[in-house]
C-alpha positions as CSV (number, residue, x, y, z in Angstrom):
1,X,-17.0,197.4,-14.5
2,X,-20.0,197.8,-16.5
3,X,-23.2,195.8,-17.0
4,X,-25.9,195.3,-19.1
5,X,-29.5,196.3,-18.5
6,X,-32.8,196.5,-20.9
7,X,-33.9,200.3,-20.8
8,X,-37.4,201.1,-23.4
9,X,-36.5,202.5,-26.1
10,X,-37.5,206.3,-27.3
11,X,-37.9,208.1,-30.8
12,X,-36.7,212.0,-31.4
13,X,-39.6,213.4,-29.5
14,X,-38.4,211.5,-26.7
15,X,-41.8,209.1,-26.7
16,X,-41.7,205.4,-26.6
17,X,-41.3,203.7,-29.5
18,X,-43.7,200.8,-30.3
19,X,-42.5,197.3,-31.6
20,X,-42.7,196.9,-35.3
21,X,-44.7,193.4,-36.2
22,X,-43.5,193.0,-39.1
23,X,-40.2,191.6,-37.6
24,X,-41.2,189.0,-35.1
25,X,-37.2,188.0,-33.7
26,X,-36.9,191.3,-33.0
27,X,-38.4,193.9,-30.3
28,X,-37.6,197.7,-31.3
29,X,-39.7,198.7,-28.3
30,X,-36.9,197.4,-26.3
31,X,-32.6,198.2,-26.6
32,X,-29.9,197.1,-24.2
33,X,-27.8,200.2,-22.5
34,X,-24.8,199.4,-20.7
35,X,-24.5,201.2,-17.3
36,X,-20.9,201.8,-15.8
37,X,-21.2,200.8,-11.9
38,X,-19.6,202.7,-9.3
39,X,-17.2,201.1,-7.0
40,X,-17.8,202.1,-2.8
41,X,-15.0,204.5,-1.9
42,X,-13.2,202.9,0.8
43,X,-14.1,203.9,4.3
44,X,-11.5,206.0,6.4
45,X,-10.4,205.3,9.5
46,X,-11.6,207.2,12.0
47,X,-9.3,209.1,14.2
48,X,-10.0,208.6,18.2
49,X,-10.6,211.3,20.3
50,X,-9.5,211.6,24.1
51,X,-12.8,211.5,26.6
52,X,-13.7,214.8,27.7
53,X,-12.2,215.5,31.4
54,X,-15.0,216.4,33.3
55,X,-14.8,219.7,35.5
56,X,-13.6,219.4,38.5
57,X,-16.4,220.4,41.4
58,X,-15.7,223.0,43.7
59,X,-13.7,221.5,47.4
60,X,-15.9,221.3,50.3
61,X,-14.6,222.9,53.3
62,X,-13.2,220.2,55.8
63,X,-15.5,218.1,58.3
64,X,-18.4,219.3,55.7
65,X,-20.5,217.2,53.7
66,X,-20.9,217.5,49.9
67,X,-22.7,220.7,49.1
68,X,-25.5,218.8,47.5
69,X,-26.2,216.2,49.8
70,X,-28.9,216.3,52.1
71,X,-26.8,216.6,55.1
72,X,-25.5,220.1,54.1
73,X,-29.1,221.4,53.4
74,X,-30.1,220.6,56.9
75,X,-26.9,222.6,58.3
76,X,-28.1,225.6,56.4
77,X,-31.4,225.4,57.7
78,X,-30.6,224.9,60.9
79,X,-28.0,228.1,60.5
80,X,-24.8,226.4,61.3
81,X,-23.2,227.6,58.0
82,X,-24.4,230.0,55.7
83,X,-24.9,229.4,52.0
């Protein structure tokens, strides 16, 4: 597909050429260019991935609370289990 656009026009030197008034219907500062247009490529698909397994946290020993929870701290503090 291709279209038509107005584009100023240019000498040898590659300056812009000026419109000659001795011909009034026609403007030589001025040519049409046709421009070929792209068409978008068409969009993939893209490919799921499976969610990341998270890693597993370490097993508390039983009858203990998490390690991180504020209930452990205060056993270590208080010395019933050591870190």
């Amino acid at each position: 597909m291709a279209t038509t656009t107005r584009k100023r026009a240019r000498n040898e030197s590659g300056k812009f050429r000026g419109d000659d008034p001795s011909t009034p219907d026609i403007n030589e500062a001025w040519e049409d260019t046709t421009v070929a247009t792209k068409k978008a490529p068409a969009k993939k698909a893209a490919a799921k991935k499976a969610p990341a397994k998270k890693a597993a946290a370490p097993k508390a020993k039983a009858g203990l609370p998490h390690p991180g929870s504020a209930a452990y701290k205060a056993m270590i503090l208080r010395g019933e289990i050591k870190e």
